[in-house]
C-alpha positions in Angstrom: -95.6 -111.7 -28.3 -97.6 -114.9 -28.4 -94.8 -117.1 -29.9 -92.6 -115.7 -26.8 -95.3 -116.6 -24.5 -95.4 -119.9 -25.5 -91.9 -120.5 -25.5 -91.9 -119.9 -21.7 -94.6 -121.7 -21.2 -92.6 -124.9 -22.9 -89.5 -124.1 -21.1 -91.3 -124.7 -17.1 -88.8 -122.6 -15.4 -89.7 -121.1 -11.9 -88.8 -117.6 -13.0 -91.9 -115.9 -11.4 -91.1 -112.2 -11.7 -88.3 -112.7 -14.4 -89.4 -111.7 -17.9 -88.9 -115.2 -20.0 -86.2 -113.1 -22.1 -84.3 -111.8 -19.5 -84.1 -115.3 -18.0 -81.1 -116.0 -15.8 -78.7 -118.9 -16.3 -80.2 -122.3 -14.5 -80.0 -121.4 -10.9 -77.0 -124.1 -9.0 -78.7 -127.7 -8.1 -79.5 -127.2 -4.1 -77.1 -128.9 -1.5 -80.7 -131.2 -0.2 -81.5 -132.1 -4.0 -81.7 -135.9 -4.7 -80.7 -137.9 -5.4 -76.9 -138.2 -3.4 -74.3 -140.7 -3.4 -72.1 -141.4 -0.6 -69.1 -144.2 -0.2 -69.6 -147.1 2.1 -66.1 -148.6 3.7 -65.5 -150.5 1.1 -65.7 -147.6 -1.6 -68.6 -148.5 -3.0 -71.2 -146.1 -3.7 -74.7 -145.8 -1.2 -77.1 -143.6 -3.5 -80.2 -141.9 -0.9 -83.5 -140.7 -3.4 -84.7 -139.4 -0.2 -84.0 -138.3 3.0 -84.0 -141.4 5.2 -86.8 -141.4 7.7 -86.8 -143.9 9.9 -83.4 -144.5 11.5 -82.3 -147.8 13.0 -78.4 -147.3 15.2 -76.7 -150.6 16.3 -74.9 -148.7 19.0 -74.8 -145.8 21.2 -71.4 -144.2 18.8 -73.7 -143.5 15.5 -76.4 -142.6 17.6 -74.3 -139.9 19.1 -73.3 -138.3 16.0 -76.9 -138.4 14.9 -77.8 -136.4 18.7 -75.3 -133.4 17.2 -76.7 -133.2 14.0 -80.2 -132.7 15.6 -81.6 -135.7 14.2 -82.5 -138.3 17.0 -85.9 -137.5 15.7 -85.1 -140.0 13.0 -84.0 -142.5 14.9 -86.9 -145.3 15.9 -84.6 -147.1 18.0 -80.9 -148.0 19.3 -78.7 -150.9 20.4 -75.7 -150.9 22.9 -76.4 -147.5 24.8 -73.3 -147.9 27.1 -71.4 -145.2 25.0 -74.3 -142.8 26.6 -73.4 -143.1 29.7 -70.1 -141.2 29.6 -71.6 -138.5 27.6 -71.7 -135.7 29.3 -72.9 -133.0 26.9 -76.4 -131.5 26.2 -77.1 -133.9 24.4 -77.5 -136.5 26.8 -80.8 -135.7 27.5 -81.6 -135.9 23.5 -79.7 -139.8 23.6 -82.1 -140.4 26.7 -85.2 -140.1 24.6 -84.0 -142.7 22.0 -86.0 -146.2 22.3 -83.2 -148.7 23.6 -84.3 -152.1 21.8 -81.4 -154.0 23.3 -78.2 -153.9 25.5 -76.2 -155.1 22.7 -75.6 -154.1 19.8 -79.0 -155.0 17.9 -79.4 -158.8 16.2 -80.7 -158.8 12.2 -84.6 -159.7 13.6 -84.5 -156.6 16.1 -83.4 -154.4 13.7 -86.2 -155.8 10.6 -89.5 -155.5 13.0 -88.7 -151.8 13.2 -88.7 -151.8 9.3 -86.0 -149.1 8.6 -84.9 -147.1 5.5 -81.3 -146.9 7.4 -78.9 -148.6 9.5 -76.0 -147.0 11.3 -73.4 -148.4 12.9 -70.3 -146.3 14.6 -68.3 -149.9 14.1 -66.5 -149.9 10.6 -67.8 -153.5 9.2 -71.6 -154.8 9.9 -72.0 -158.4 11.1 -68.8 -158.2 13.9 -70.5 -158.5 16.6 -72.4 -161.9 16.7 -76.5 -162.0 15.4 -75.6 -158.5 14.3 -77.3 -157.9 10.4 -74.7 -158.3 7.7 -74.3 -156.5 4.6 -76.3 -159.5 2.7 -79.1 -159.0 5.8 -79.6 -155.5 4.8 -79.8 -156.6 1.3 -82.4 -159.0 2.3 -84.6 -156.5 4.2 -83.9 -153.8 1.2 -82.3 -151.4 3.8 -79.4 -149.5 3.3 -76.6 -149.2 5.7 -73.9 -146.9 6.5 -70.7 -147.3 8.9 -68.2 -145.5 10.4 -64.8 -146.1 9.2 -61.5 -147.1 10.0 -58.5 -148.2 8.3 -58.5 -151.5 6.8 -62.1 -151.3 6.0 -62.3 -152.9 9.8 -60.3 -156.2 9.3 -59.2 -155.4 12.5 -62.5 -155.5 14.2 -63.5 -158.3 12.4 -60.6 -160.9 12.2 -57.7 -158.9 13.5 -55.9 -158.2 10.7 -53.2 -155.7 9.9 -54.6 -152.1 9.4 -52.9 -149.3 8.7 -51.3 -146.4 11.2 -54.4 -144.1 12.4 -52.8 -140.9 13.6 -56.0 -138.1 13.0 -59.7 -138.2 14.0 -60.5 -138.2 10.6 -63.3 -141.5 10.8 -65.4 -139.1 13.1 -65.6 -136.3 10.9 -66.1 -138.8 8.0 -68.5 -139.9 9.5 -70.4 -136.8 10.4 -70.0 -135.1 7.1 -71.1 -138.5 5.4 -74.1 -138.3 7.4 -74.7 -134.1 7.1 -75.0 -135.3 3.1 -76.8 -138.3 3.2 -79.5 -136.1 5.7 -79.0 -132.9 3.8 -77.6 -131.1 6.7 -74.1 -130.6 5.4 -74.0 -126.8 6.5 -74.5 -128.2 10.1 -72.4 -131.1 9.8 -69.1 -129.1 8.5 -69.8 -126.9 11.5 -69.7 -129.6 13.9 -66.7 -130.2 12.1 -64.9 -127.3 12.4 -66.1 -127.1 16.5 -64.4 -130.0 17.0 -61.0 -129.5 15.0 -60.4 -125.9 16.1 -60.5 -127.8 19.8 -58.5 -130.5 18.7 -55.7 -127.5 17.5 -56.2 -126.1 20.9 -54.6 -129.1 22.2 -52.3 -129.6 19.7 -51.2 -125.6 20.3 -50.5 -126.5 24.0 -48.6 -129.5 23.7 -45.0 -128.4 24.3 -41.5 -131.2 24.9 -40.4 -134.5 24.8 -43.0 -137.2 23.9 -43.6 -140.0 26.7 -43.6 -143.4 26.3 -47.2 -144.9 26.7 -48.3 -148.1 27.7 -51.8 -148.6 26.7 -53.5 -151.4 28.6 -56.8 -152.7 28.6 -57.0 -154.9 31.8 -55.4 -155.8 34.4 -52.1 -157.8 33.8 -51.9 -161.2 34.9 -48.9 -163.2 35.6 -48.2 -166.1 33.2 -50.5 -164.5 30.5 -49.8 -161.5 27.8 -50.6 -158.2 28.3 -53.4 -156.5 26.1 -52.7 -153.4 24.8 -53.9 -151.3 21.9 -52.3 -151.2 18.2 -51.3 -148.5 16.0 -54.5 -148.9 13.9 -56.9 -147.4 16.8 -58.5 -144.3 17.3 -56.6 -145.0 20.9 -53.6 -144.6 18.7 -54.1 -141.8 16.9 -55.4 -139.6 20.2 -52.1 -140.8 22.1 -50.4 -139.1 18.9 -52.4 -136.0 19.1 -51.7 -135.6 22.8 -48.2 -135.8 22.2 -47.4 -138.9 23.6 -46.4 -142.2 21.5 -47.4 -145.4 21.7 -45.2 -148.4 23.6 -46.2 -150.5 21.1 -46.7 -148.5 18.1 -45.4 -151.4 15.8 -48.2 -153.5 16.5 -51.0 -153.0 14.9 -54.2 -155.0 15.7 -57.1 -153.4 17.8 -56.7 -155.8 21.3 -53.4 -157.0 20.9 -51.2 -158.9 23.2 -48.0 -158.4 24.1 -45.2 -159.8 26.6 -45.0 -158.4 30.6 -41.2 -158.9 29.3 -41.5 -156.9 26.5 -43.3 -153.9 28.5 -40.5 -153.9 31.3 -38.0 -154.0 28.1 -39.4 -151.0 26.9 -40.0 -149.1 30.2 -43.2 -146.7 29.2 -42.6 -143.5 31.2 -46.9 -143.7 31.6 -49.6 -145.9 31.7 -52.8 -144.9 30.1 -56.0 -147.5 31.3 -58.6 -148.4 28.9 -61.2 -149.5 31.2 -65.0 -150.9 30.6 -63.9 -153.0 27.8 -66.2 -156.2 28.2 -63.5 -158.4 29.2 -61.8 -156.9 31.9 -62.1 -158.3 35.3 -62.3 -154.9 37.1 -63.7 -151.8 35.8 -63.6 -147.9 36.3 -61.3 -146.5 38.6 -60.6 -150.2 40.4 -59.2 -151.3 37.2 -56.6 -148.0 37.7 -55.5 -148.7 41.2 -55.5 -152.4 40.1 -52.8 -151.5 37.7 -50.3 -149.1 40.0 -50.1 -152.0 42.3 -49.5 -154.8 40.1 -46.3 -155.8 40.7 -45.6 -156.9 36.7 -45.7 -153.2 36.0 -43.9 -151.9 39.4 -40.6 -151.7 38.3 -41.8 -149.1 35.0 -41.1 -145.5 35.2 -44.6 -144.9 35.4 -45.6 -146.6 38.0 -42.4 -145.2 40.1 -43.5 -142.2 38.9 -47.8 -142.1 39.8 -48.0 -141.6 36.2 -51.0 -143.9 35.7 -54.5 -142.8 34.4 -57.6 -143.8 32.8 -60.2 -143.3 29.8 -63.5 -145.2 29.3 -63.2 -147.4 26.1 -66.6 -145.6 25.3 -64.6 -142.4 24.3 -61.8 -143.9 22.1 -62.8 -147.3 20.8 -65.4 -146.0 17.6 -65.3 -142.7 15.5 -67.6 -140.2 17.5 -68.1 -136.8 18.8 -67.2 -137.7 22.2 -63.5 -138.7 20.8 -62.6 -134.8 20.7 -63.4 -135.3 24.8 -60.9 -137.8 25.1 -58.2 -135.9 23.7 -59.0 -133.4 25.7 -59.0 -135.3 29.0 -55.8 -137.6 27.6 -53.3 -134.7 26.9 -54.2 -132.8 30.2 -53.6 -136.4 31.9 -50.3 -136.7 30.2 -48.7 -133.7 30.2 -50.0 -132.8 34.5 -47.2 -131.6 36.2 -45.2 -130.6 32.8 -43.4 -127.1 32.8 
């Protein structure tokens, strides 16, 4: 009895009640346990010892993701909080708590006074925007960072280069579930998850007929000068697929890319969805829309002819998010109005 007593003393399991004989078999390692290793944009692996506890988010798109997970309690402050402003879930008033250290999205000294253990970003390469903290900045501060990502590792974003067709929302719920790991909330994040394809099939269910032609536009046009428009490597992209429309200009592929007035009357888009509050538009909001129906480049286009003009803020559609499920929402009921 005494050698068996021993035995389990030596073998420091947590049986309690269990007799040391009628041991079980070593009970499953727990979904929270550390360490965890998760894959950055460039497929290398991000290993977390711990959970991360204070939280630094370049912009308002990882800090939204964060607000659904219920952790804005780890955040210790955010850049760029424009994407807030369109939010119009519970959340918001969760986002409206989060320190706002800058307009922008942060710069590397911003970002090292609040001394994090993480950086997020909803963009899919750090250092694009300029003073932003590169990969060799978080390196320098010891801190490790996590984006959201697109196709292309974000060349496009970065240098406009080439990236492969994005027709899903599968960044966002990359980038929740990659999160729901690294946090130890996966049970939460694959619901969120699941919320947010089971509404995405709901629009896919009620999608019915032809697919329209869609010019996607970003400002106003202006005579003499090209016409920007969104590529096929965009989340823009890939909701205009799941809303059953398809893209003018689906064989270009770069995130703001220009293209001919020529071209677009060439190609005659049957609607004409507005991209407003990207930072360098001359007109915002709902201006920028009527701006557009009475330009007189675009007047001779089916859609104009036909009223068939309508609007989404950038905010929604540029970055892997939450509120990207919103957009597709608001897109396909905006392109298929008036359908039988």
């Amino acid at each position: 009895m005494m050698r068996r007593l021993v035995l389990c003393l030596v073998a420091v399991l947590p049986l309690a009640a269990a007799g040391c004989g009628d041991a079980p078999a070593a009970a499953p390692v727990a979904a929270t346990s550390r360490p965890v290793v998760v894959e950055d944009c460039a497929g290398k692996d991000v290993t977390f010892t711990q959970v991360p506890a204070k939280v630094v988010t370049l912009d308002g798109y990882a800090a939204q993701t964060m607000a659904r997970l219920g952790l804005t309690g780890k955040i210790v402050g955010t850049g760029y909080p424009a994407p807030f402003t369109v939010d119009a879930s519970p959340y918001k008033e969760e986002l409206a708590k989060i320190p706002v250290l800058g307009k922008g999205v942060l710069v590397t000294e911003v970002v090292a006074a609040q001394r994090p253990d993480l950086v997020l970003t909803g963009f899919s390469v750090f250092g694009g925007p300029p003073g932003s903290p590169k990969e060799a900045d978080l390196a320098t501060m010891n801190v490790k960072g996590l984006a959201a990502c697109l196709p292309g590792g974000g060349r496009a974003m970065r240098d406009g280069a080439p990236s492969p067709a994005l027709t899903d929302l599968e960044p966002a719920y990359d980038f929740i579930r990659k999160l729901g790991t690294v946090f130890g909330v996966q049970d939460r994040a694959q619901k969120l998850v699941n919320e947010l394809r089971a509404r995405q099939e709901a629009v896919a269910a009620k999608i019915q007929g032809a697919k329209p032609r869609v010019l996607m536009v970003q400002d106003n046009p202006v005579a003499g000068q090209p016409i920007k428009t969104s590529g096929s490597g965009t989340l823009a992209h890939a909701l205009l697929t799941l809303a059953g429309g398809q893209s003018l200009f689906a064989d270009v592929s770069s995130m703001h890319a220009d293209v001919s007035p020529e071209q677009v009357v060439e190609r005659d888009p049957q609607a004409i969805w507005v991209i407003s509050d990207y930072p360098f538009a001359k007109t915002k909001g709902r201006e920028l829309v009527d701006e557009v129906k009475r330009n007189p480049l675009l007047a001779g286009t089916t859609a104009v002819k036909q009223g068939k003009v309508f609007s989404t803020s950038q905010y929604l559609v540029s970055f892997p998010s939450p509120l990207n499920v919103d957009a597709l929402e608001q897109l396909a009921a905006d392109l298929h109005a008036g359908s039988s």
